[in-house]
MDTraj code that builds the backbone (N, CA, C; nanometers):
import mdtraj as md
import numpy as np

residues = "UNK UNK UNK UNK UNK UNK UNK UNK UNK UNK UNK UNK UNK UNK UNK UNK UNK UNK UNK UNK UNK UNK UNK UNK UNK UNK UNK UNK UNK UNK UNK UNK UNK UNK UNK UNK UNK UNK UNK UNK UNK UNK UNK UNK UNK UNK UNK UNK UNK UNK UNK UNK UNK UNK UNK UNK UNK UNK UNK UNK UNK UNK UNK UNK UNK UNK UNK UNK UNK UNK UNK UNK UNK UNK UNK UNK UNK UNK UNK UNK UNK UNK UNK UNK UNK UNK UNK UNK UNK UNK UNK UNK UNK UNK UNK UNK UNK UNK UNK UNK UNK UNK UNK UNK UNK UNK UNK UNK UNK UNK UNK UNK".split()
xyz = np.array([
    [5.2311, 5.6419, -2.8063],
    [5.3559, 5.6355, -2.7345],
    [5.3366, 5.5449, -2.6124],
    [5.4188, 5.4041, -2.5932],
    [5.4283, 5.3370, -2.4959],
    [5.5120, 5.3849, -2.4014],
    [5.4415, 5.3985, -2.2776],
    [5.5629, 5.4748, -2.1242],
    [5.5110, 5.3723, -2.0018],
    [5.5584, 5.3871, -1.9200],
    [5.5496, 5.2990, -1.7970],
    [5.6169, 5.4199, -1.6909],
    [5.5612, 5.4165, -1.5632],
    [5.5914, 5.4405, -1.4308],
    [5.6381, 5.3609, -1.3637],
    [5.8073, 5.3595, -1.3489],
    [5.8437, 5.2579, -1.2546],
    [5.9156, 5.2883, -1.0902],
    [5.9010, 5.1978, -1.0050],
    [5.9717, 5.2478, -0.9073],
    [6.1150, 5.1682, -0.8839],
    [6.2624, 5.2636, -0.8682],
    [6.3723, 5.1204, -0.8341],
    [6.4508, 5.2601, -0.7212],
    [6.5131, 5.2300, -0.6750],
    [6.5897, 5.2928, -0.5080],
    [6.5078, 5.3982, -0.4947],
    [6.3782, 5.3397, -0.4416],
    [6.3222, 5.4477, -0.3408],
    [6.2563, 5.5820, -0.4772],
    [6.2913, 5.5791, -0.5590],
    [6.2860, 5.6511, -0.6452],
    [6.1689, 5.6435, -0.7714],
    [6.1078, 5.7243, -0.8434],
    [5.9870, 5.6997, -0.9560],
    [6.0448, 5.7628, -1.0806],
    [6.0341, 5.6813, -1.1853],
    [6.0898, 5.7039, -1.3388],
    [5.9762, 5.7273, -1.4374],
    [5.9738, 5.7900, -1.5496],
    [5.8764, 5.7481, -1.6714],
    [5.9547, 5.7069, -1.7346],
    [5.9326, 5.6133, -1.8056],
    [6.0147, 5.5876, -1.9139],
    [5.9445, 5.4924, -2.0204],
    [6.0364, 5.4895, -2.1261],
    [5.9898, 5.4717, -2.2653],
    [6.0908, 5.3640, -2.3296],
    [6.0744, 5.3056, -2.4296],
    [6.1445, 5.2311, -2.5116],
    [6.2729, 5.2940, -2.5844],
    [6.3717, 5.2716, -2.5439],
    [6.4980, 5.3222, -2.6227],
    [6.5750, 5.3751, -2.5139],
    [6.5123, 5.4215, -2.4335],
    [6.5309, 5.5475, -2.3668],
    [6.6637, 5.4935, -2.2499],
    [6.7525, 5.6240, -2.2445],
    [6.8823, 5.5868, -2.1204],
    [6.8452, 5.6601, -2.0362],
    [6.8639, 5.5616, -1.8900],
    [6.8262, 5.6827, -1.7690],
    [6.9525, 5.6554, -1.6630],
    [6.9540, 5.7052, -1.5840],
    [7.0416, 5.6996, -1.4887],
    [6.9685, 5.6607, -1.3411],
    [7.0128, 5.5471, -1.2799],
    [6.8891, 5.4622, -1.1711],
    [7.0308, 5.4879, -0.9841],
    [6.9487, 5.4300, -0.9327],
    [7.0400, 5.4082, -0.8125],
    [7.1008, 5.2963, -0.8617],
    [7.2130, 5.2203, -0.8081],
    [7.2809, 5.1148, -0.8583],
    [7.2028, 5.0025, -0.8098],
    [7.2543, 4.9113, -0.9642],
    [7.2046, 4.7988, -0.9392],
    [7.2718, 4.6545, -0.9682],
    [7.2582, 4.5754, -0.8685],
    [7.4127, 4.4979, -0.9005],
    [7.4192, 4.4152, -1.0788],
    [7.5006, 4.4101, -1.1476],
    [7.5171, 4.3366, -1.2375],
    [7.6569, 4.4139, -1.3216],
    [7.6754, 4.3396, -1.4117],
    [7.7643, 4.3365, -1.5236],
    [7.7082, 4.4222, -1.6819],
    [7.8182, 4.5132, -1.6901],
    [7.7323, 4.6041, -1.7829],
    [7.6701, 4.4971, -1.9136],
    [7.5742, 4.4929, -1.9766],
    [7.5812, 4.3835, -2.0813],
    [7.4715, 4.3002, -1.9983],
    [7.4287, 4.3071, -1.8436],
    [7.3308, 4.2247, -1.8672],
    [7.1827, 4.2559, -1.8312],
    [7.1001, 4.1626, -1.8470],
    [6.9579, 4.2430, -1.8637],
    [6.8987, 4.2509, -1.7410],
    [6.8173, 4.3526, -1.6894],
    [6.7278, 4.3118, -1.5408],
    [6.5991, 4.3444, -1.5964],
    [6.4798, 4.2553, -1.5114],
    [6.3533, 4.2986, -1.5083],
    [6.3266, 4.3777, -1.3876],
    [6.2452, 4.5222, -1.3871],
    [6.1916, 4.5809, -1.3281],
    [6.0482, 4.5483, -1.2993],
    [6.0339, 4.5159, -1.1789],
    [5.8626, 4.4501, -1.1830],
    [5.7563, 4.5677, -1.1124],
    [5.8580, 4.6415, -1.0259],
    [5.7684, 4.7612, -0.9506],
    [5.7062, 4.8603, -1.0807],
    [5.6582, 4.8489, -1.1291],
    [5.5436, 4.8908, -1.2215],
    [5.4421, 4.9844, -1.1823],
    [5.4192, 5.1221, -1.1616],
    [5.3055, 5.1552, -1.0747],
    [5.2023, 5.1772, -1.1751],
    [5.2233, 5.2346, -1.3042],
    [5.1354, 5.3038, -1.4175],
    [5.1835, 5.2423, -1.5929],
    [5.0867, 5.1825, -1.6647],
    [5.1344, 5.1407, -1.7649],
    [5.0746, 5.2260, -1.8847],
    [5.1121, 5.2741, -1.9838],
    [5.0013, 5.3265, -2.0682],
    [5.0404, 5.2792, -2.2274],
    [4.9478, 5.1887, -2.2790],
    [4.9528, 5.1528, -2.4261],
    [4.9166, 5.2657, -2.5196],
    [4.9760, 5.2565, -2.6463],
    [4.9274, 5.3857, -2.7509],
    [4.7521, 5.3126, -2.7793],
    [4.6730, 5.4128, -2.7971],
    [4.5370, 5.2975, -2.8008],
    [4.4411, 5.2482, -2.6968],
    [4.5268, 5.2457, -2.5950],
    [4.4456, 5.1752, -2.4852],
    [4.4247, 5.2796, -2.3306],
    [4.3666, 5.2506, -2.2689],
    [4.3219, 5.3308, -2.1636],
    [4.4637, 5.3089, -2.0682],
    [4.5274, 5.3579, -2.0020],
    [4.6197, 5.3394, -1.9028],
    [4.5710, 5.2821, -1.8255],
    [4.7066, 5.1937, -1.7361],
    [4.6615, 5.0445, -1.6457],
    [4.7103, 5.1349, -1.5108],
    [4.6284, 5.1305, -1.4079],
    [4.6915, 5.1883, -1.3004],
    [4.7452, 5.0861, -1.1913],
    [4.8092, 5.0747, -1.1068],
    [4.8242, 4.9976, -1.0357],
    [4.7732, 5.0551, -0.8856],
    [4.7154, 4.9063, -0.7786],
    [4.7100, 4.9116, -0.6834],
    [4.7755, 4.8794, -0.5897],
    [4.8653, 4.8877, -0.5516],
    [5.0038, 4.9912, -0.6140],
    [5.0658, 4.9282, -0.7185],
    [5.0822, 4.7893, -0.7585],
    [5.1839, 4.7667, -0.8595],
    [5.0727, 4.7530, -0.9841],
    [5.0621, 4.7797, -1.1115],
    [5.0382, 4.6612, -1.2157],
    [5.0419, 4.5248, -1.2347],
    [4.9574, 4.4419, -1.2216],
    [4.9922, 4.2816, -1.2327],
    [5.0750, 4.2734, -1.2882],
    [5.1232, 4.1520, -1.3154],
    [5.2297, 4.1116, -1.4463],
    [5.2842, 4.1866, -1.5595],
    [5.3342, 4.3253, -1.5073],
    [5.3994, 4.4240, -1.6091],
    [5.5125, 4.3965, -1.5430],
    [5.6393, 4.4421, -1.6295],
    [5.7677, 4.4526, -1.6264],
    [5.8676, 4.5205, -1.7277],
    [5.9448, 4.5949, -1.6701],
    [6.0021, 4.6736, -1.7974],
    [6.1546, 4.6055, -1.7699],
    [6.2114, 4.5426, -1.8854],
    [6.3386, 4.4954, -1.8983],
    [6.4376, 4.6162, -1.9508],
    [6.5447, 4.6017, -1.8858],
    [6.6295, 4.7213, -1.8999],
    [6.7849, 4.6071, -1.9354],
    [6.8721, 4.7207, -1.9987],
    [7.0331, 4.6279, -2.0214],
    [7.1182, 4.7319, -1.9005],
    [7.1993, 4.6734, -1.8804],
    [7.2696, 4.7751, -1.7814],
    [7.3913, 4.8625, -1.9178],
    [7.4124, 4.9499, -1.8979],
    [7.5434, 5.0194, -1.9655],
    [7.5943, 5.0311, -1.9313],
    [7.6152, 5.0945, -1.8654],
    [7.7515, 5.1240, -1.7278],
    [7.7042, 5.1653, -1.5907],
    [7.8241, 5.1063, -1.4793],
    [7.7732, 5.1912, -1.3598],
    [7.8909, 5.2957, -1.3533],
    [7.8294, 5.4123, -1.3088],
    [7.9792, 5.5063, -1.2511],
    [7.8865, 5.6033, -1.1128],
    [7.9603, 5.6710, -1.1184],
    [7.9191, 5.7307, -1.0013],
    [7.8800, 5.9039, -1.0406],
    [7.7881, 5.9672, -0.9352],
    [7.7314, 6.0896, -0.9647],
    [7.8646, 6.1967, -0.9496],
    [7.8361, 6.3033, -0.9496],
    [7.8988, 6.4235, -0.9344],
    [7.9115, 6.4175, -0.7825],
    [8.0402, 6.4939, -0.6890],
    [8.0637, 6.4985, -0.5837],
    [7.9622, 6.6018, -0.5094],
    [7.8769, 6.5550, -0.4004],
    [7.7898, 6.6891, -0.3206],
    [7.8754, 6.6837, -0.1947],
    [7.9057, 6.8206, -0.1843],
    [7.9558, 6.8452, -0.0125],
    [7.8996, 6.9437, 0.0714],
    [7.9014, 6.8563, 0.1790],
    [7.8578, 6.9049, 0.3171],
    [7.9623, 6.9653, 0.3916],
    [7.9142, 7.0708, 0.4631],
    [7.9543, 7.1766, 0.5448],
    [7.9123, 7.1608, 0.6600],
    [7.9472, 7.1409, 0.8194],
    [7.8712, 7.1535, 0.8729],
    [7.9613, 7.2550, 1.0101],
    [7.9266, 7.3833, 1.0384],
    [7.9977, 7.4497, 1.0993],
    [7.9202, 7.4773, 1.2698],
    [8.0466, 7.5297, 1.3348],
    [7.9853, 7.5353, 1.4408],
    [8.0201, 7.7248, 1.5148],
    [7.9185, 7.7629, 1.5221],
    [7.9440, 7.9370, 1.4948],
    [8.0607, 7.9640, 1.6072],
    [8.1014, 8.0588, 1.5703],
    [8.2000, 8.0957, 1.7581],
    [8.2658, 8.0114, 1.8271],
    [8.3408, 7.8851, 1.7144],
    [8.3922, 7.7652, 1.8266],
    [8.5088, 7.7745, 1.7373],
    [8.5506, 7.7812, 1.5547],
    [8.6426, 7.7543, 1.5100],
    [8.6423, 7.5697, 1.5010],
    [8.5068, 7.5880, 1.4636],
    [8.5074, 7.3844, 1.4647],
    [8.4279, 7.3968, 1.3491],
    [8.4585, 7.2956, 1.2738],
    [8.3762, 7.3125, 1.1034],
    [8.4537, 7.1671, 1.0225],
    [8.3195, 7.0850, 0.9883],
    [8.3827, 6.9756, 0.9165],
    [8.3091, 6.9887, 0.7568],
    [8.4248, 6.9414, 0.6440],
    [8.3538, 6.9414, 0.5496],
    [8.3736, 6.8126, 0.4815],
    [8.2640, 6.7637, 0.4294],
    [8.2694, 6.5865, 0.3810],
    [8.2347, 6.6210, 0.2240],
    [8.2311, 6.5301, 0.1758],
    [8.1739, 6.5125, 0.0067],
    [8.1307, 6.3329, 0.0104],
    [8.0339, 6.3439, -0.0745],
    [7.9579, 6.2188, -0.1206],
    [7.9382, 6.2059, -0.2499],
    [8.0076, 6.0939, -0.3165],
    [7.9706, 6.0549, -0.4310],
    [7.8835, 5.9011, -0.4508],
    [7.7438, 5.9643, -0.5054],
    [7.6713, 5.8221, -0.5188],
    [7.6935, 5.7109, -0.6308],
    [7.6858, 5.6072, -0.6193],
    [7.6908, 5.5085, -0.6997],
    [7.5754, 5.5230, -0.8226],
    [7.5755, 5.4840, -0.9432],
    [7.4441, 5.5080, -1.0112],
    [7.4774, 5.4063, -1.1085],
    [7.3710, 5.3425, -1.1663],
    [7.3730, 5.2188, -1.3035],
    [7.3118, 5.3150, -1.3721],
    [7.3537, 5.2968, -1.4981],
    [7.3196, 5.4091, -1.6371],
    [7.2643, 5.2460, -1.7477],
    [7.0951, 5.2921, -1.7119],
    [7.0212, 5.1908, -1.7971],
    [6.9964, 5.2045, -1.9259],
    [6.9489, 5.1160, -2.0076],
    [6.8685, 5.1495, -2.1022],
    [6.7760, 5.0417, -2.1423],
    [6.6536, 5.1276, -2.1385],
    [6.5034, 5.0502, -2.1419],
    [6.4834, 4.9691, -2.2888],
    [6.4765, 4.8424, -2.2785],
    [6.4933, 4.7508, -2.3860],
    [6.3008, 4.7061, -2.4374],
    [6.2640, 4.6763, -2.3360],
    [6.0864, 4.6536, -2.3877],
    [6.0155, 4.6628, -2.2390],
    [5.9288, 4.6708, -2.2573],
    [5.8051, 4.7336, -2.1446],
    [5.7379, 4.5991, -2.1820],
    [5.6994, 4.5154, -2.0594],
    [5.5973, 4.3887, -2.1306],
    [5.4468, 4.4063, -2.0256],
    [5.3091, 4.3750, -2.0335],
    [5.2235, 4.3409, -1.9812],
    [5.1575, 4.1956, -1.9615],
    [5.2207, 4.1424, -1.8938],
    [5.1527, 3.9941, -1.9054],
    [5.2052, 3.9298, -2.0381],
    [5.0710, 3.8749, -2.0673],
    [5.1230, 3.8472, -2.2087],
    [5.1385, 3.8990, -2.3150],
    [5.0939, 4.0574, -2.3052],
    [5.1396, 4.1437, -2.4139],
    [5.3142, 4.1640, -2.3964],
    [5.3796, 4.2450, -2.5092],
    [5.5161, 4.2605, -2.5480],
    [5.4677, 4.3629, -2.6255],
    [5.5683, 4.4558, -2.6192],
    [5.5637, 4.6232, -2.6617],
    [5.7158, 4.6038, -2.6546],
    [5.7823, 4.6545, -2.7677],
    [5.9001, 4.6760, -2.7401],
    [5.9958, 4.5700, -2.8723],
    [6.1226, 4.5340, -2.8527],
    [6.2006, 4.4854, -2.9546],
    [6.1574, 4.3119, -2.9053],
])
top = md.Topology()
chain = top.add_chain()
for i, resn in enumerate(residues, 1):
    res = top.add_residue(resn, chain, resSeq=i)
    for name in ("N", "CA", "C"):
        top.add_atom(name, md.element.get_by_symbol(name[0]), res)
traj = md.Trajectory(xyz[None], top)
């Protein structure tokens, strides 16, 4: 099983070939492709896993975008005891909904 450790908003993924994840947003048009280069951990079926110091050399996992939409609403409360003062907000985050197209190493290619 080919997987990769990647990092994109601040955030760490495993992921695999085929596979749909849901990322922080990332600018593009659903339909087009990005390379992910923050790479921290690579692991071939067969081969010893590549660790990075911090990144992996020349790994990259290409992803297609699918859609962006946005998360579920979280709200904040923030009250103030014995005053009758109390605000409540909601936040909805932005998110790109990927899907992992090939994992490459240099000049290796894993993937379609």
């Amino acid at each position: 099983m080919n997987y990769a450790i990647i990092k994109t908003g601040s955030k760490q993924y495993r992921v695999e070939e085929g596979q749909v994840i849901d990322i922080e947003k990332i600018e593009g048009e659903p339909g087009d492709r990005i390379s992910i280069t923050d790479v921290l951990q690579l692991s071939v079926e067969g081969q010893e896993p590549l660790f990075g110091q911090p990144l992996v050399a020349g790994a990259a996992v290409v992803c297609e975008i699918v859609k962006q939409k946005r998360a579920d609403k979280v709200m904040i409360m923030k009250l103030r005891r014995r005053k009758h003062s109390r605000r409540k907000m909601g936040h909805r985050q932005w998110l790109s909904v990927v899907k992992i197209v090939e994992i490459t190493q240099g000049a290796l290619s894993h993937g379609n």
